[in-house]
Steps between C-alpha positions, in 0.01 A plus 500: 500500500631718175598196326126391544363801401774523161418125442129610502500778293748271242182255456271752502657646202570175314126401544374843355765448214361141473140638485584760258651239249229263539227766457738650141495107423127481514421828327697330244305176467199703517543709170657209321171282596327826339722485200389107482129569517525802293678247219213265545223702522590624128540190379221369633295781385586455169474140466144556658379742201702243255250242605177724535541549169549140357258388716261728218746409179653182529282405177690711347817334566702177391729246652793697516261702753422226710843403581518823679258510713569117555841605623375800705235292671775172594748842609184534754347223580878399604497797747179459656648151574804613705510552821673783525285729296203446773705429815415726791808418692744651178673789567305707231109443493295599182199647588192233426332698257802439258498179549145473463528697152789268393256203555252691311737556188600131521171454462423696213806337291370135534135657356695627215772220453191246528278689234790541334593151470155414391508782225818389340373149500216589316656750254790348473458144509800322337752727671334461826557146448822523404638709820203631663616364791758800565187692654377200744381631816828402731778469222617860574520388870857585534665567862852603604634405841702790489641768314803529328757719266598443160839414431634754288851250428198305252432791286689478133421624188242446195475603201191662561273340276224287603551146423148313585155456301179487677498158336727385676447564805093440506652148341738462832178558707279269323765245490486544902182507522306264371756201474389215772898472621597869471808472212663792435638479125889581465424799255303650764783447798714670251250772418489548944905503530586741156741705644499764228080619603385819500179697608158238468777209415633557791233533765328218302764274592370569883204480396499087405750452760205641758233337268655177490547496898128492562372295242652152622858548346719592755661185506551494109640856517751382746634192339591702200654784709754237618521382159620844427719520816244768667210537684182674459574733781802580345394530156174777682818681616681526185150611347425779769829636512499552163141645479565744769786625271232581220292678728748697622558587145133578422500729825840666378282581191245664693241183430461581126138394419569207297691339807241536783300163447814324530625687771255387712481151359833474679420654817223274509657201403858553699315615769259215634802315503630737731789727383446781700707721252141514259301669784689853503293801609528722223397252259201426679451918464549443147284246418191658670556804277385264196165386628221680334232647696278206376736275711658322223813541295558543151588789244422838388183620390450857313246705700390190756499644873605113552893557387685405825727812665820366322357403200454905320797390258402151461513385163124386369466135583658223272368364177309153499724253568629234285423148494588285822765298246755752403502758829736516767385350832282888564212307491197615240374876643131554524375809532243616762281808611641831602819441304573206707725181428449137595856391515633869666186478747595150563921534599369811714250253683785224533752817623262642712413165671854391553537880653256491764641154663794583508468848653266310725760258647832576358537903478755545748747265244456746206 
């Protein structure tokens, strides 16, 4: 009879230990989940005003525009089509309403990527000919299966200078583009594998690699990979790894000014291929300090109750640009109201996009 009684107080003691870890385990998982939505909800939020207030300017923008919102809108529309984002049997559930207002900004990026489109084409029509197709309604429809991590073994170094023309690479796209039998010219392979890039040369690079993929030459991308003894997975590693060391560098430098559009021109473009190591909280924190109150991005304006709340020692924004012909791959800047810039407004709406799907699916890998 006492060793019934000691057994039974034993398992009486293990099950209220047992209860007490499970319940610490699930006050856990509760304020992490809050720590997700809280993530999303800001990046949400600020992708929302982005787009209220194209949805009033995009007239005012250019091409370079329209490939970010193209980007944010395929970083969507690729959510809304997973599973997991609306499943009610997951283990986390997001509340309807943010799905419903994900759906809505989705919605509001193919209004201004299609007006968009239609503007270019009529303002610009020999360059929309040439590589309009870049801001097509499903290029930027670009889906990970999974996340991964950069491998830091790839990163060596350059000589820090940038190395690519916007010539060149809107040539690369065109050739893509509009060539029956997608043919990739060898100047342009070599132009993808430089291994000296830096900055815009470098995240260009991705940027025909992921251009290319959608546009019908996959298959031509491949055969020269094994010409050159790689593949194009391993040559988007080799390009990642390398542009999450020059972010690291730009955040080690407290994001000087000049830096931020490319900054998030590679968390945008590294990221919707799924390196996880792009979507770190405090850069999130620190991008949303550089949205103006008018929802956009851009640079400093004397006086204007439109400067964003880390923008009080921005420098003024940039002279006119230079001709398309002699500039490094920053493509041509066009100004906009409230201080705001196409291209900056545009890698914030690419960032942003690439944010919110993966903090919808994949936070828990950051």
């Amino acid at each position: 009879m006492q060793r019934v009684l000691c057994y039974s107080v034993i398992v009486a003691l293990t099950l209220l230990h047992s209860e007490g870890k499970y319940a610490n385990a699930a006050a856990v998982d509760a304020e992490v989940n809050r720590e997700r939505e809280s993530f999303l909800l800001k990046a949400v939020g600020a992708l929302d005003r982005l787009v209220w207030y194209l949805q009033e300017h995009y007239h005012e923008g250019n091409l370079d525009l329209f490939i970010g919102t193209r980007i944010a809108e395929g970083q969507l529309r690729t959510l809304l089509d997973n599973g997991k984002f609306r499943a009610s049997s997951s283990d986390f559930i997001w509340p309807q309403s943010l799905i419903l207002r994900v759906e809505n900004i989705h919605k509001d990026l193919r209004f201004v990527g299609d007006r968009g489109a239609a503007l270019t084409e009529l303002n610009e029509p020999l360059y929309f000919k040439s590589i309009g197709g870049i801001i097509g309604s499903h290029v930027w429809d670009i889906d990970y299966g999974d996340v991964k991590r950069i491998n830091r073994s790839l990163i060596h170094a350059t000589n820090g200078r940038e190395t690519m023309k916007e010539s060149q690479s809107d040539a690369c796209v065109h050739r893509m583009m509009t060539s029956d039998k997608c043919k990739v010219p060898d100047d342009c392979w070599d132009t993808i594998t430089a291994r000296d890039s830096y900055g815009y040369s470098l995240t260009h690079q991705l940027f025909l690699l992921e251009i290319g993929s959608k546009v019908g030459c996959l298959d031509e991308l491949k055969r020269l990979a094994r010409q050159s003894d790689t593949t194009i997975t391993a040559e988007a590693d080799r390009i990642c790894a390398n542009v999450y060391a020059q972010a690291k560098q730009i955040e080690e430098a407290d994001f000087p000014h000049g830096k931020r559009d490319i900054f998030m021109e590679q968390i945008a473009l590294c990221g919707m291929l799924g390196y996880s190591n792009f979507f770190q909280t405090a850069w999130l924190d620190r991008i949303l300090t550089w949205q103006k109150p008018a929802g956009c991005y851009g640079y400093y304006v004397a006086g204007s109750k439109q400067n964003g709340p880390d923008e009080s020692s921005s420098p003024a924004a940039p002279p006119a640009a230079r001709s398309r012909s002699n500039r490094i791959v920053k493509r041509e800047e066009k100004r906009m109201k409230d201080g705001c810039s196409s291209h900056r407004t545009a890698v914030a709406a690419a960032a942003l996009g690439a944010h919110v799907k993966f903090l919808a699916l994949y936070s828990d890998h950051a």
